[in-house]
C-alpha positions in Angstrom: -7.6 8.7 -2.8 -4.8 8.0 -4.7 -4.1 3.7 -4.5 -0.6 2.8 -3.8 1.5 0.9 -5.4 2.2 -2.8 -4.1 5.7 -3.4 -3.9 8.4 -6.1 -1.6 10.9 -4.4 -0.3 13.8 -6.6 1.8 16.1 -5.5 4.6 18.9 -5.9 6.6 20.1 -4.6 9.6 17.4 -6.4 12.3 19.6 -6.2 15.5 17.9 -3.5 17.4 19.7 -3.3 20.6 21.6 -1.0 22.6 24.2 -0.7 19.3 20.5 -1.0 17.0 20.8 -1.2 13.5 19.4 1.1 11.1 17.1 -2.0 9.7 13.7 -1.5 12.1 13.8 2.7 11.6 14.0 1.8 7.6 11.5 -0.2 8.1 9.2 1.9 9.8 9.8 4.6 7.6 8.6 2.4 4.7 5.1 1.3 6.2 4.1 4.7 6.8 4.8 5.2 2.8 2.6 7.3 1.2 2.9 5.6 -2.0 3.5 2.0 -1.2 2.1 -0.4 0.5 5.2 -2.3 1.2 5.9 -6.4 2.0 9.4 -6.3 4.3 11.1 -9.1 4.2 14.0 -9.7 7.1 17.0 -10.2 5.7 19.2 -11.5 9.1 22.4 -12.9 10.6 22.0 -14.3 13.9 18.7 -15.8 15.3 18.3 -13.5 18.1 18.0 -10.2 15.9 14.6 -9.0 17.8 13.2 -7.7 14.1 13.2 -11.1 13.3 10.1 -11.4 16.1 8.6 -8.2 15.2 5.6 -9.5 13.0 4.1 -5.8 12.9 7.0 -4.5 11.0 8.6 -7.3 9.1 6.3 -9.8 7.0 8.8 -12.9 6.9 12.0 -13.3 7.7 15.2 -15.1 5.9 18.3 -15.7 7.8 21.3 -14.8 4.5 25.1 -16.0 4.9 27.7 -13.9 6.8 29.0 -11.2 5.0 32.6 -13.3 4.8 30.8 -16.3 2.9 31.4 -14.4 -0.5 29.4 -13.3 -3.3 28.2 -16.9 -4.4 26.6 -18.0 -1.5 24.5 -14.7 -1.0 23.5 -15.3 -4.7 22.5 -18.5 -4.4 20.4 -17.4 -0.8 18.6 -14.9 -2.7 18.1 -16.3 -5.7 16.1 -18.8 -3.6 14.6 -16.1 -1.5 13.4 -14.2 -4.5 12.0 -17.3 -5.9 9.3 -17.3 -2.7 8.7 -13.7 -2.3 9.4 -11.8 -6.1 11.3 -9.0 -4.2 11.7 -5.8 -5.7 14.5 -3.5 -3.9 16.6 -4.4 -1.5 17.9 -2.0 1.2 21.8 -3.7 3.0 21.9 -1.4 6.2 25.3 -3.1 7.5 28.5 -1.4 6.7 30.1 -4.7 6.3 28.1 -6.6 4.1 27.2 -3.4 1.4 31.0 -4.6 0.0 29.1 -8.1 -1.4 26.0 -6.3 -2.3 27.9 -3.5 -4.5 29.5 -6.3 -6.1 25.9 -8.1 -7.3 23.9 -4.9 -7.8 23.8 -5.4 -11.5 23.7 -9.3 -11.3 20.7 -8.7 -8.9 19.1 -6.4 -11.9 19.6 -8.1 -14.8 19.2 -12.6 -13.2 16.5 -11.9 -10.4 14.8 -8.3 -11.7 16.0 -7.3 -7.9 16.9 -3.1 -7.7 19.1 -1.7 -5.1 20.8 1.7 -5.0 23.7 1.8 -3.4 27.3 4.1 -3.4 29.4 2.8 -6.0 33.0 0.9 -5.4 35.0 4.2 -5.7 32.7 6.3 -3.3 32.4 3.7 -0.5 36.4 3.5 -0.6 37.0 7.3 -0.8 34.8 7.8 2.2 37.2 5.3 4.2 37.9 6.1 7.7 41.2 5.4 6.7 40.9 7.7 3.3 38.6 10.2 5.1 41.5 12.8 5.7 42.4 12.8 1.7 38.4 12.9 1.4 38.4 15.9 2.8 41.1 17.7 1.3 39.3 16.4 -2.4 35.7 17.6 -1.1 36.7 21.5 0.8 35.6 20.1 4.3 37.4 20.0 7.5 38.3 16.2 8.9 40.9 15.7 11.5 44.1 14.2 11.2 44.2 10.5 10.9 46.7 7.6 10.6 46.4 3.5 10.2 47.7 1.7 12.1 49.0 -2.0 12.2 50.5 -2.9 15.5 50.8 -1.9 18.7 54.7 -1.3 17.9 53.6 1.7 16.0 52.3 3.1 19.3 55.9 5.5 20.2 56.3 6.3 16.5 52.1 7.6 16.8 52.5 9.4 19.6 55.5 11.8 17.9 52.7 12.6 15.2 49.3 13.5 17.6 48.8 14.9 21.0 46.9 13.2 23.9 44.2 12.7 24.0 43.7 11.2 20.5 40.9 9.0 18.8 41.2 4.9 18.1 38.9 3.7 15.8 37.7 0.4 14.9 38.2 -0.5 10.6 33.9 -0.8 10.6 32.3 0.3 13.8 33.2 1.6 17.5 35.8 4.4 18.6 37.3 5.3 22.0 39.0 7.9 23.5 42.9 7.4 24.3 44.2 9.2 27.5 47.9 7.4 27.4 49.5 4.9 25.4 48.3 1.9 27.5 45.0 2.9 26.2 45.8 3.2 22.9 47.3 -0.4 23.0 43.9 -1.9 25.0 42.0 0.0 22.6 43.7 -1.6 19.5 43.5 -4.8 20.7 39.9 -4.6 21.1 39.0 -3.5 18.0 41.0 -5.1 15.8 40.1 -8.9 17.4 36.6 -7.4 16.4 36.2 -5.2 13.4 40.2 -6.4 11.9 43.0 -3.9 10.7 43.9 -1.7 10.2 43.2 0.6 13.6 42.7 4.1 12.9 44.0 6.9 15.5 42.3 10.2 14.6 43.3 14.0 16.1 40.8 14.9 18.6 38.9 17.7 18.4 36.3 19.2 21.6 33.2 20.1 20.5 29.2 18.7 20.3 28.5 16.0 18.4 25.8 16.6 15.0 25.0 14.2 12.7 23.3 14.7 9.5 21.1 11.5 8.0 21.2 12.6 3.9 20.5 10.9 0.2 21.7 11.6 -2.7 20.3 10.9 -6.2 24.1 10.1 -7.8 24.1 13.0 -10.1 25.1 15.6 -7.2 21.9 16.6 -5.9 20.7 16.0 -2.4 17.5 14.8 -2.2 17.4 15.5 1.6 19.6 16.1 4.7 18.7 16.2 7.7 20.6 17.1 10.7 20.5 15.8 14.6 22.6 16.7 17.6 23.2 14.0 20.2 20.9 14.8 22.9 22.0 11.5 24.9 25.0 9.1 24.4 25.7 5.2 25.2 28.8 4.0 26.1 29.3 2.7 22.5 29.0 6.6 21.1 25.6 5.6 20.1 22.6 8.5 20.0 20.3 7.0 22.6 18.3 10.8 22.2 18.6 13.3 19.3 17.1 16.5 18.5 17.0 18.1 14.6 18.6 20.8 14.6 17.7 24.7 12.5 21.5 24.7 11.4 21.4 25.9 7.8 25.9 26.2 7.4 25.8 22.5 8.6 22.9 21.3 5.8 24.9 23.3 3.0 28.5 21.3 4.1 26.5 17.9 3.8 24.9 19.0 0.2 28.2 20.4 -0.9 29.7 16.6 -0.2 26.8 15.0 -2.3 27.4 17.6 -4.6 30.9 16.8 -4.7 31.6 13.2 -4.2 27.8 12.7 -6.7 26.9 10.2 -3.9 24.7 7.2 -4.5 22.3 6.8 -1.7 21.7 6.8 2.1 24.5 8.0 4.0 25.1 9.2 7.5 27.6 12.4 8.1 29.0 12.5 11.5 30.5 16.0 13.0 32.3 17.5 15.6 30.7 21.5 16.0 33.5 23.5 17.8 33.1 26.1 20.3 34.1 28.2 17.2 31.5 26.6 15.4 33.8 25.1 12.6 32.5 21.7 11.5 35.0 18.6 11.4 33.2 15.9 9.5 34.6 12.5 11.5 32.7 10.0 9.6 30.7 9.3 7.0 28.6 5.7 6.9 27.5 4.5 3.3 24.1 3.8 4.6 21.1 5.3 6.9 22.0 5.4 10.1 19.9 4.3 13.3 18.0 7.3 13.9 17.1 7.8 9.8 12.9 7.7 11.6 13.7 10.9 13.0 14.2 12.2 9.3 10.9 10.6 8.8 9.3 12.0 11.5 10.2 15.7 10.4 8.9 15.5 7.0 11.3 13.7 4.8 10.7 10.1 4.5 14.4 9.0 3.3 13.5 5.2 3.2 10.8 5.8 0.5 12.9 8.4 -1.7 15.7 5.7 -1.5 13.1 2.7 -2.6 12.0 5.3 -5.7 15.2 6.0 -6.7 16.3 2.1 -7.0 12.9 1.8 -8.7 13.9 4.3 -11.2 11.3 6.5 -10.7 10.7 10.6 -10.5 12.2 11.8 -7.1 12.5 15.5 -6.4 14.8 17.1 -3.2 12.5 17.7 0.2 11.9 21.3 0.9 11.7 22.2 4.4 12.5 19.6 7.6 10.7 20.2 11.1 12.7 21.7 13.4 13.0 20.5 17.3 11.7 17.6 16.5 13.3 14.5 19.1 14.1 10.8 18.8 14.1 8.7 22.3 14.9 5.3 22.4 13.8 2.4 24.8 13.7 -1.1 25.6 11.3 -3.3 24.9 10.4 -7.0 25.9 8.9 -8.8 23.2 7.7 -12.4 24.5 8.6 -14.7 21.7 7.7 -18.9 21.5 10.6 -21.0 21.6 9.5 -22.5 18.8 9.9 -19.3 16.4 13.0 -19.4 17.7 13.6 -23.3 16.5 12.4 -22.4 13.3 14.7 -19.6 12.5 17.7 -21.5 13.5 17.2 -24.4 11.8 15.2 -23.7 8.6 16.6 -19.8 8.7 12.9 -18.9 7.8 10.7 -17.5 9.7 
């Protein structure tokens, strides 16, 4: 039996709650590794992110500065984190912080020996909701129409360009569907106090949701894509059940973006099948998405291809995924000391 290799591996992404992060799936991904035997260390936000309490999974747990803190300060975090644990990739599941990360990947490499592998500046703006229609139009797939918007006084000059009912989109995370203009202006004003501007209002199109969870090695080739349709929804849009899909047209449209675009790393694709069964790509999140396990648990552990490719080392595409394969989620209550809880929030280590 082959011995594996020893390796530290931190990441993000802890909050797994009804809107879950993709951190705990990476995670779990990575400890069934068949060639490393992996430390994880936590990288978290907020004190109440359950996989900082899930001593199973995650070995030790650092709380890092919010994403708006800037470059320094998460420099100056890690560099003491890396001085304790001697970390060796780092995996940034949040769409929102992977802006500050990009920035210090080669910093990272070159002052603390740390390797991530991550899209570069010019594919995680391309990929834009509000640059996804031009995306498409560059890359041969179909994406609906979209438009920014800035104010809710752009709501009568909107409605001249799309049809009821229409799409509002938050600038990171969240979309609803807008019946009237009311909504539109409710929805807007939720989002942006959230996620900030711009808004994006984005043609609707009736169809079933599928999702693709895919990795590319930054030369064009797909290491592996998986696909998923929603088998069960939460009022957020999230995939609270998924099944993988036999859907050959949909896998080639993915690898023909990797192809295309030479994407660097995890990534989520997100589609709307018509009855027609044309494919309108809606998305696409720079990262692994929630359900990336249910790659994992059909044969192609994404996690561990990503942590070899940031390691430099040989990584050739998956061959064949298992089909009808399903994800469920469910809620769990972990019991946790109040003192784990103290020591988090007020030495951000636990």
């Amino acid at each position: 039996m082959a011995i594996k290799q020893k390796i530290t591996v931190a990441v993000s992404g802890l909050n797994n709650i009804d809107s879950p992060g993709p951190g705990i799936p990476v995670i779990r991904a990575l400890k069934e590794s068949k060639d490393f035997e992996v430390r994880i260390i936590g990288l978290s936000y907020e004190t109440l992110e359950p996989g900082l309490y899930m001593h199973n999974l995650v070995d030790k747990s650092y709380q890092i500065p919010l994403p708006g803190s800037g470059i320094d300060s998460l420099m100056e975090r890690l560099n003491y984190i890396n001085a304790q644990e001697k970390i060796d990739v780092i995996i940034p599941n949040f769409d929102a912080e992977l802006a500050n990360f990009m920035k210090i990947e080669n910093r990272l490499k070159s002052e603390l020996g740390i390797n991530m592998f991550l899209p570069t500046q010019e594919q995680f703006d391309e990929r834009h909701k509000a640059n996804l229609y031009e995306f498409g139009e560059k890359h041969q797939v179909h994406v609906p129409f979209s438009k920014m918007m800035f104010s809710t006084a752009e709501i009568p000059t909107i409605a001249n360009e799309f049809t009821y009912p229409m799409v509002v989109k938050g600038k990171f995370y969240e979309a609803y569907i807008a019946y009237n203009a009311e909504q539109v202006g409710n929805y807007f004003n939720k989002l942006s106090t959230k996620w900030g501007l711009p808004i994006i209002i984005q043609e609707y199109v009736f169809g079933s949701e599928v999702n693709v969870t895919a990795l590319g090695d930054g030369k064009g080739n797909a290491i592996s894509a998986v696909p998923m349709r929603k088998l069960f929804i939460t009022d957020k849009g999230k995939a609270w059940a998924g099944i993988s899909l036999d859907d050959d047209e949909l896998v080639n449209i993915a690898k023909n973006v990797i192809s295309s675009s030479k994407w660097r790393g995890g990534m989520e694709l997100e589609f709307i099948k018509t009855a027609e069964n044309k494919y309108y790509l809606l998305e696409i999140n720079p990262r692994f998405p929630a359900w990336v396990y249910l790659a994992a648990g059909c044969g192609h552990n994404q996690p561990e291809a990503l942590v070899k490719l940031a390691l430099n080392l040989p990584v050739e595409p998956f061959g064949d995924y298992e089909i009808g394969k399903m994800f469920i989620r469910y809620s769990y209550d972990m019991i946790v000391d109040l003192k784990e809880f103290e020591q988090i929030s007020t030495i951000g280590e636990l």
